[in-house]
C-alpha positions in Angstrom: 0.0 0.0 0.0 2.9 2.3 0.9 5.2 1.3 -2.4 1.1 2.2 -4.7 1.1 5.4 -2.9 5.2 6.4 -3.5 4.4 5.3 -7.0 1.3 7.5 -7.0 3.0 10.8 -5.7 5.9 10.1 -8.4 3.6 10.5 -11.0 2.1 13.4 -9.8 5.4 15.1 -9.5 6.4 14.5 -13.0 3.1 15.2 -14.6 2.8 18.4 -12.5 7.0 19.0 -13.4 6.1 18.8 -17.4 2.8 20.9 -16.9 4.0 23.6 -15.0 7.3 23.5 -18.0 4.7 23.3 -20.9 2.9 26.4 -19.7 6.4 28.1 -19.0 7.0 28.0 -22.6 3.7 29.4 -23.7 3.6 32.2 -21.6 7.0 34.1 -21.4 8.0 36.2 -18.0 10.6 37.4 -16.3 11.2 39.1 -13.1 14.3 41.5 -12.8 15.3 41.2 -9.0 18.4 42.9 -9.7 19.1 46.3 -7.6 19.9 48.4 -10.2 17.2 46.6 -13.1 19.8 46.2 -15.4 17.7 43.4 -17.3 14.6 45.6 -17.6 14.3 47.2 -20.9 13.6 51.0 -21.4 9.9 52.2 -22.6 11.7 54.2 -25.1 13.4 50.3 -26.4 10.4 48.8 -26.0 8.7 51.1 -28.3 11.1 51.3 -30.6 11.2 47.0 -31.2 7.3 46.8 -31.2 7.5 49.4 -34.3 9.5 46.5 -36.2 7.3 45.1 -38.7 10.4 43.2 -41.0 13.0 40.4 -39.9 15.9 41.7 -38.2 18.8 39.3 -38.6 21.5 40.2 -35.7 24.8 38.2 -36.4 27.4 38.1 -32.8 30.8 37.5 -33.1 31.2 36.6 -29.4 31.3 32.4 -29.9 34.5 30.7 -30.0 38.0 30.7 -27.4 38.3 34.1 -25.7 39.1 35.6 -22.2 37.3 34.5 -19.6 36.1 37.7 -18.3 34.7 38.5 -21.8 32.2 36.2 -21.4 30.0 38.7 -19.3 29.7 40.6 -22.4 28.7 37.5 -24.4 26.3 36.6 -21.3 24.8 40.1 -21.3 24.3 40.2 -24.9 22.7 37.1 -25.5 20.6 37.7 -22.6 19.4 41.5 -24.2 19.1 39.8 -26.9 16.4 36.9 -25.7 14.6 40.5 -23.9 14.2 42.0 -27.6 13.1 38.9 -29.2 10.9 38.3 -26.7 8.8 41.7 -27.7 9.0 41.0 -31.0 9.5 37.7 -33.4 10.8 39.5 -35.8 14.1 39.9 -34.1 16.5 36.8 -35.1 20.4 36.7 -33.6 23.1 33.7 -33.5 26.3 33.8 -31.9 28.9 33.3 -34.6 32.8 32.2 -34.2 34.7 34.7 -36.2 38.2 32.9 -36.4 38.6 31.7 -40.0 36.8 34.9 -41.2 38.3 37.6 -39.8 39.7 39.3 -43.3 36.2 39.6 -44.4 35.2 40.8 -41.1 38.0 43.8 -41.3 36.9 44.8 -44.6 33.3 44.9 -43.6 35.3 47.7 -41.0 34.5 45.1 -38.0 38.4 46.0 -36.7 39.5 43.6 -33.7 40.6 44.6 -29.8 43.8 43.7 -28.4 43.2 43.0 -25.1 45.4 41.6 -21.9 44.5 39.0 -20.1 45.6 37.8 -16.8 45.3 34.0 -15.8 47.4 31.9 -13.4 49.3 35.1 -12.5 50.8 35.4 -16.2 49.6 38.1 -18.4 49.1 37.6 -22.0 47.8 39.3 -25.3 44.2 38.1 -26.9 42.1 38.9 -30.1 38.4 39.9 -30.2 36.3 40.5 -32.7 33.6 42.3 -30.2 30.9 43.6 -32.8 27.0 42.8 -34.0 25.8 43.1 -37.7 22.0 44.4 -37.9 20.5 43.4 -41.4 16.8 44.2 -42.5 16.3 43.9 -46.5 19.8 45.1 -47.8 20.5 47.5 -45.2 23.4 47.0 -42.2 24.3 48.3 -39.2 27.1 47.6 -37.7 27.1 47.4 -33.8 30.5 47.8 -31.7 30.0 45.4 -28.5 33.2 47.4 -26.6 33.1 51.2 -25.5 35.7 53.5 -27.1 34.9 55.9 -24.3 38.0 56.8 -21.9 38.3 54.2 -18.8 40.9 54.0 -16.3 41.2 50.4 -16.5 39.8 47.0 -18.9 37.5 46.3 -15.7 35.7 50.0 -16.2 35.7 49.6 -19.9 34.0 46.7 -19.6 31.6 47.9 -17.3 31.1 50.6 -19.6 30.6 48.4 -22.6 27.5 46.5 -20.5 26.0 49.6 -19.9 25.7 50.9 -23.1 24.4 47.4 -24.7 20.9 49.0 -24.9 22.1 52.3 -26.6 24.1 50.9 -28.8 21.6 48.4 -30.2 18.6 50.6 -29.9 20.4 53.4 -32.1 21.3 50.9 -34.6 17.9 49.8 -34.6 17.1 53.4 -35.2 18.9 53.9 -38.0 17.4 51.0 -39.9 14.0 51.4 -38.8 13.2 54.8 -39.0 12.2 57.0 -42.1 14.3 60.1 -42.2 11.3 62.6 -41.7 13.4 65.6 -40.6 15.2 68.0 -42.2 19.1 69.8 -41.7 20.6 73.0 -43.6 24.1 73.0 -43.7 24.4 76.9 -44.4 27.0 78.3 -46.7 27.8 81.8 -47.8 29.5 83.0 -45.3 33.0 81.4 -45.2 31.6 78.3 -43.5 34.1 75.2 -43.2 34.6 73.4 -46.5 33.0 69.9 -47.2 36.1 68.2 -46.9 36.1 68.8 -42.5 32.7 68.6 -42.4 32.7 65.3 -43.9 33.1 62.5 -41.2 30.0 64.1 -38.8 27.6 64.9 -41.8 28.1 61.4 -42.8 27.1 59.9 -39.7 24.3 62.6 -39.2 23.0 61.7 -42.5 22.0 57.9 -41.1 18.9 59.8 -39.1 18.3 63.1 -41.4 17.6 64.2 -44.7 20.9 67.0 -45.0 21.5 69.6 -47.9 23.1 72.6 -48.7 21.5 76.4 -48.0 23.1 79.5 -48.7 21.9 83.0 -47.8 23.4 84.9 -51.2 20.3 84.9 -52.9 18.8 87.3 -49.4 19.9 90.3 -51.2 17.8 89.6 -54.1 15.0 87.3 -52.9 14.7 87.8 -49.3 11.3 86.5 -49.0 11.9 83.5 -51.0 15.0 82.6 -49.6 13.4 83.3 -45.9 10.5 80.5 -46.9 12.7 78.3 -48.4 15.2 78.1 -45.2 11.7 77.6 -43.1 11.3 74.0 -45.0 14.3 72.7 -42.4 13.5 71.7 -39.2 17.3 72.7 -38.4 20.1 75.0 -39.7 23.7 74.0 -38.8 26.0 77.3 -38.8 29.6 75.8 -38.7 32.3 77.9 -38.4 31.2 81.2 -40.2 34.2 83.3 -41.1 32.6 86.2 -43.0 30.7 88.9 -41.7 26.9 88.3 -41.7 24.7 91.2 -43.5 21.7 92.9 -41.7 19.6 91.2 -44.4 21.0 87.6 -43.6 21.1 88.5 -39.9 17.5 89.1 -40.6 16.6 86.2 -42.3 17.9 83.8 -39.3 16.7 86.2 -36.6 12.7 85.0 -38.3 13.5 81.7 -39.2 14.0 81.0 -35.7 11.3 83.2 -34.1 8.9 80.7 -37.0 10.0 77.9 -34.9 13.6 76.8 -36.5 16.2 75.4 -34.5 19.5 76.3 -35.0 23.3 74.7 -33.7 25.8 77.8 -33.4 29.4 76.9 -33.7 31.2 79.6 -33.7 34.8 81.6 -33.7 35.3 84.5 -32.6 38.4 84.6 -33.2 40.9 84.1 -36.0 43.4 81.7 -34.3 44.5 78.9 -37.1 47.6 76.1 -36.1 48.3 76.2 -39.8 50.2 79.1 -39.7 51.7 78.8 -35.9 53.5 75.4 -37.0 54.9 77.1 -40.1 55.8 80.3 -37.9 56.1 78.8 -34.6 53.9 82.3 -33.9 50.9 83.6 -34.7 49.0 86.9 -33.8 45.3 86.2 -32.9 42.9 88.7 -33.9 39.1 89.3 -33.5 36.9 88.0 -36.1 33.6 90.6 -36.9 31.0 88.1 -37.4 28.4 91.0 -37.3 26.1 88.1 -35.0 26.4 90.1 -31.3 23.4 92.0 -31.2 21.2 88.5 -32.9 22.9 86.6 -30.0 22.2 89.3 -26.8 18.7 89.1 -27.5 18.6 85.3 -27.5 20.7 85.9 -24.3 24.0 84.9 -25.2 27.6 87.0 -25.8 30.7 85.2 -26.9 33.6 87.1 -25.9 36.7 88.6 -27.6 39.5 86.2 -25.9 40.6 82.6 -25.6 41.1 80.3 -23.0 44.0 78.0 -21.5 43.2 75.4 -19.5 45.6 73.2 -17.7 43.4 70.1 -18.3 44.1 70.3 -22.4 45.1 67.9 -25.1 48.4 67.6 -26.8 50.4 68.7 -30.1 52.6 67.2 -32.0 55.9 68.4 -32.3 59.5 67.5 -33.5 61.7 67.0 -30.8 65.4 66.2 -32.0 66.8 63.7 -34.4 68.2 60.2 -33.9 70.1 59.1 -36.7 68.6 60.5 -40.3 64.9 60.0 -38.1 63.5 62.7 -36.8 61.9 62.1 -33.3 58.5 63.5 -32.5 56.9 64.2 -28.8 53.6 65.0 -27.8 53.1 68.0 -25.6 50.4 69.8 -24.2 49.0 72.7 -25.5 46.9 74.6 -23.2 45.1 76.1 -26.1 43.1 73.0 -26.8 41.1 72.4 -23.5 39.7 69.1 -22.9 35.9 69.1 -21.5 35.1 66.6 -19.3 31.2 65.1 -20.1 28.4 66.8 -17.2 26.9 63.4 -16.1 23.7 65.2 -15.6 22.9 65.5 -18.9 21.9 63.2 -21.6 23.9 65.4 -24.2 26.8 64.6 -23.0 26.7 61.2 -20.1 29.0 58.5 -21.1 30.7 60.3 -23.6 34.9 60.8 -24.0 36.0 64.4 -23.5 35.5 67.0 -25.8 38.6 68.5 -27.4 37.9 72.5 -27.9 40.6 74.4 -29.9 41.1 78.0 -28.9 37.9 78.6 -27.7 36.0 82.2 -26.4 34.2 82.1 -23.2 30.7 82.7 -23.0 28.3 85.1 -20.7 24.8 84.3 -19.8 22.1 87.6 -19.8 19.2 87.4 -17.9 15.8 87.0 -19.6 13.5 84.5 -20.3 15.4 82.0 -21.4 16.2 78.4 -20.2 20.1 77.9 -19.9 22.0 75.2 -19.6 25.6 74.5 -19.5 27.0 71.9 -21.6 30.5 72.4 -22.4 32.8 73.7 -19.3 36.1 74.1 -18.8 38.2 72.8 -15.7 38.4 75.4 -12.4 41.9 76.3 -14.0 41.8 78.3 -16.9 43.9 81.9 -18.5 41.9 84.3 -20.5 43.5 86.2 -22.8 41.9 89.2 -24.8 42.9 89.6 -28.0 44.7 90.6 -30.6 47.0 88.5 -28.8 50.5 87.0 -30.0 50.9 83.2 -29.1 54.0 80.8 -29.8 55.1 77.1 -30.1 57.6 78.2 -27.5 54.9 77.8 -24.9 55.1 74.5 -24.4 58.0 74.9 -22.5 55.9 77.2 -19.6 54.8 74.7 -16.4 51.5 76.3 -15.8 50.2 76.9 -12.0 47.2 77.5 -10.5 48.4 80.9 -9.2 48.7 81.6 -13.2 45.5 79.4 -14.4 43.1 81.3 -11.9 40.2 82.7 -13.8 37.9 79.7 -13.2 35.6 77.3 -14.6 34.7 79.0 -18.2 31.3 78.2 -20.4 32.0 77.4 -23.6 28.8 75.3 -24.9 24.9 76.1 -23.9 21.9 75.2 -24.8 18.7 78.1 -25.1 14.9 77.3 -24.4 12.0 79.4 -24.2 10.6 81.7 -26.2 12.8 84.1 -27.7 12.1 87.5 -29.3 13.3 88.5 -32.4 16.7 91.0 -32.8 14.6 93.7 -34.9 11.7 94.3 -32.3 11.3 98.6 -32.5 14.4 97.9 -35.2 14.6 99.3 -38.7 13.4 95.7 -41.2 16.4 95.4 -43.6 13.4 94.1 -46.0 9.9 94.2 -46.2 8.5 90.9 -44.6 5.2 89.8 -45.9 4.7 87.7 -42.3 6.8 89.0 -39.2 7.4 87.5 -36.3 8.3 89.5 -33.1 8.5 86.5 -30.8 8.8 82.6 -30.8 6.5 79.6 -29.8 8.8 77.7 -27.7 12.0 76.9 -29.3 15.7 75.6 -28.9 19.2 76.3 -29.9 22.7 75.4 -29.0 25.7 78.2 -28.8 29.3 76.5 -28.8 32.1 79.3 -29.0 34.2 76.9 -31.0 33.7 76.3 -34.7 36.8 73.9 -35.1 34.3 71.3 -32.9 32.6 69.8 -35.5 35.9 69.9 -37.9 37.7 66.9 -38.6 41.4 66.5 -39.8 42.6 64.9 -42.9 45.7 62.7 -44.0 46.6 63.5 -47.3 44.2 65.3 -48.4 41.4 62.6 -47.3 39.3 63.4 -44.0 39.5 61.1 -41.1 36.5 60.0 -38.4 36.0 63.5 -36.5 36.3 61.7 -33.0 40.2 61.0 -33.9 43.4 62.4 -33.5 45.7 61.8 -36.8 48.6 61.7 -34.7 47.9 59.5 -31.6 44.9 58.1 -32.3 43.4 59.7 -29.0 39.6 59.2 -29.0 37.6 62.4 -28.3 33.6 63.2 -27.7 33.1 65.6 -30.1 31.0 63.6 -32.8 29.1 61.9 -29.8 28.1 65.3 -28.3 27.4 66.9 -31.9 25.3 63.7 -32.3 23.4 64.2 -29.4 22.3 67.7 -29.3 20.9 67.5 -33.1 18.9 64.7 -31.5 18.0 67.2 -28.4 17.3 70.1 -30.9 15.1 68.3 -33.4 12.8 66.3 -29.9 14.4 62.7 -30.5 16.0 62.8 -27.3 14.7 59.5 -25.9 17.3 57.8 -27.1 19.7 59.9 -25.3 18.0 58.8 -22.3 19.6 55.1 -22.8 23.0 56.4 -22.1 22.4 57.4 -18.5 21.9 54.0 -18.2 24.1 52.8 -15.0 24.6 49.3 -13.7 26.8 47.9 -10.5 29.0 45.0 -11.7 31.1 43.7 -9.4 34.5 42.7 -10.9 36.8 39.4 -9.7 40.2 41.0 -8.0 42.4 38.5 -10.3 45.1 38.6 -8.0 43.2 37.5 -5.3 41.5 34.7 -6.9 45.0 33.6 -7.9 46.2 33.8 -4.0 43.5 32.1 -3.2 43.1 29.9 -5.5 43.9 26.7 -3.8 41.0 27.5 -1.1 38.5 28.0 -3.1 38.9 25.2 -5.2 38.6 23.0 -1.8 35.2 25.3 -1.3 33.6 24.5 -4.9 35.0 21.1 -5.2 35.7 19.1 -2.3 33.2 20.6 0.4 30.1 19.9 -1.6 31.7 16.2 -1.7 32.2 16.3 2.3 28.5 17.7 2.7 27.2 14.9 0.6 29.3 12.4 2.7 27.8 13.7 6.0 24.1 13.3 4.4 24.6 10.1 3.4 25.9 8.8 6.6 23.1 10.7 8.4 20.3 9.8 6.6 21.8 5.7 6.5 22.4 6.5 10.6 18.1 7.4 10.7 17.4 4.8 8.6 18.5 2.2 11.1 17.3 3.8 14.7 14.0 4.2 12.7 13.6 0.8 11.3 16.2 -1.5 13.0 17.9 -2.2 9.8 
């Protein structure tokens, strides 16, 4: 009777076991229990898969023999993965070994990571291929798996490369999913920067944006034309004017923005070029009459005549002696060139490398009506200098102090909200307007007092990714932060939000674990043994006071 009812229960276990695992895989949950939800999907990621309506194939070239410690970012992955396709069937991935195919994965501009890896108290060199491929029709995004961003150590760059697995998946998403609805003028006319260093960040902005051309010439003989034309963009980029601006252009911008245009200011105010300082080893900086003052006061904004030093500033390259028939080249710092460290409270610019500025004006707020906030600041330790001004190569020599660096933390980037009145209220019209404006709906712009920001260098004649430096290859935030306040300016800032994502990982000290190695290989291996031992004998000991046998 006992042995019918043991039986009995059995069966009811395993019937209930393949029930309860049927009904699993019908109806798909998960709870996150994690402190910091780092397997919760955003609403704005969310949204964004639901939208899919074609295959996406995903293609992950994290299978195969690497580093042990990579294989959190080949767990993470696959499990973001299973979250996306989980929303929506239409998302397909596979985990593919790249060895035996890593020419074709080079050419596709998949380029590997040399990293160092420490096991057994030896360090050695490995080769990753950590990227994604996103495919939908005949479009392809490619999807870098490891952050480029700054980090102290391979442990923070890692942690960073977790925490940007949404954002980086979710923007290439983006780019194939989305129709490109908005509008960007690139205006020309008035000495803007030429094609060739504007190149590498209109490329990339082109992914999300319809871009063209859109000069102001034709204001002095079609005003009005050329005024409704320029209202068709959703956003005018103004990069790096070096010609004065007439009342009539003036004019023209001043009531495309109070018509609700956005606009992204990067400009210099004055004329300081490293062309001729390396061929001089001095230059004279001088002020550069962009005739835009009086637009920008009213919006609430003055760039100043000067530039700023910073001792917290990238570097130059410069020749520094000969060995042999070779001439030897150092890197020094250049004071000129501040480096902007990203504010972390701020979408714009959270997660993002530091910005490299190059002679730079500092910027006064006016009170008014108007929203500000600071974007791109300068370290506590900066020199203004009014101009004209003579500057030389010789600097480099000069060990700055803080006694000498004392004029504080300077503004240099900020971004305008609110409602802003046009320049020409109780003004003289340069031309007769068929429709003015005096004031604004609520409206945006960005002011950066550096047009060199968005400029990207060239080797031999071709230009190079704008985030690079041609000589050492140093990584910098400017495309990221241009990136991110079009996306602010034109309201598709929800994706922005992904990068304040923040998750706590908590990294294995290696040499720890290698110290105390020994131990815990007793722990995970032998102990369970010994516990299992103990049971055993415990249970057979209450088996024989209970029954005698």
């Amino acid at each position: 009777m006992k042995s019918k009812n043991i039986y009995t229960k059995l069966a009811i276990l395993i019937v209930g076991v393949i029930l309860i695992n049927s009904i699993g895989n019908l109806v798909k949950f998960r709870w996150d229990l994690t402190k910091d939800k780092r397997y919760t999907l955003s609403d704005q990621t969310i949204a964004l898969v639901e939208n899919i309506e074609e295959p996406i194939y995903i293609k992950v070239y994290l299978q195969g023999d690497f580093p042990a410690e990579f294989k959190r970012i080949q767990t993470e992955t696959n499990q973001f993965l299973e979250e996306l396709k989980s929303i929506n069937e239409n998302i397909n991935f596979r985990f593919i070994d790249p060895a035996g195919n890593t020419k074709d994965l080079i050419k596709k501009g998949l380029q590997p990571s040399r990293l160092s890896v420490q096991e057994d108290g030896k360090v050695s060199e490995a080769v990753i291929f950590p990227w994604a491929t996103i495919t939908q029709n005949k479009k392809v995004e490619n999807v870098s798996l490891l952050s480029n961003t700054t980090a102290n150590s391979q442990e923070e760059q890692l942690q960073k490369s977790i925490e940007n697995l949404e954002y980086e998946f979710a923007n290439a998403l983006l780019k194939l999913t989305t129709a490109k609805n908005k509008t960007i003028a690139v205006l020309k006319g008035n000495g803007e920067l030429n094609d060739v260093y504007l190149y590498s960040f209109l490329k990339e902005l082109g992914n999300y944006y319809q871009l063209a051309e859109f000069t102001l010439d034709s204001v002095a003989n079609h005003p009005n034309k050329t005024l409704e034309d320029l209202k068709k963009y959703d956003l005018s980029i103004i990069a790096k004017p070096s010609e004065r601006f007439t009342e009539a252009e003036k004019f023209t911008l001043d009531q495309y923005i109070t018509n609700g245009g956005k606009t992204l200011w990067l400009l210099d105010n004055v004329h300081a070029e490293m062309d001729s300082l390396m061929q001089n080893g001095k230059s004279i900086v001088l002020n550069r009459d962009l005739n835009l003052t009086d637009l920008l006061f009213s919006y609430g904004v003055r760039i100043k005549y000067n530039i700023t030093q910073d001792i917290f500033s990238s570097t130059i390259r410069l020749a520094a002696g000969n060995s042999g028939n070779q001439t030897q080249y150092q890197d020094f710092a250049w004071h000129y060139f501040p480096l902007i460290l990203p504010n972390e409270k701020n979408a714009m610019t959270t997660n993002i490398d530091p910005v490299r500025l190059k002679f730079p004006s500092s910027i006064d707020t006016l009170q008014n009506n108007i929203r500000k906030t600071a974007l791109l600041q300068s370290s506590p330790y900066t020199k203004l200098s009014g101009t004209p001004i003579n500057i030389a190569l010789d600097e480099i020599a000069d060990s700055p102090t803080k006694e000498d660096f004392k004029d504080g933390t300077q503004l240099f980037g900020v971004l305008l909200e609110g409602e802003f009145n046009s320049a020409y209220n109780a003004r003289t019209k340069p031309y007769e307007l068929n429709s003015y404006q005096s004031k604004s709906k609520n409206n945006k712009m960005i002011v950066v007092s550096d047009g060199d920001i968005i400029a990207n260098e060239t080797f031999r004649g071709e230009p190079i990714p704008l985030e690079k430096d041609k000589w050492t290859n140093q990584i910098y935030g400017n495309s990221q932060f241009l990136l991110h306040a079009v996306h602010y300016l034109l309201d598709e800032s929800d994706i922005l939000a992904l990068r304040t994502k923040s998750l706590q990982i908590q990294f294995l000290d290696k040499e720890k674990a290698y110290k105390e190695r020994p131990f815990w290989q007793f722990f995970n291996l032998i102990l369970p043994l010994v516990i299992l031992t103990l049971f055993g004998l415990g249970f057979r000991f209450y088996r024989r006071k209970k029954y005698g046998s």
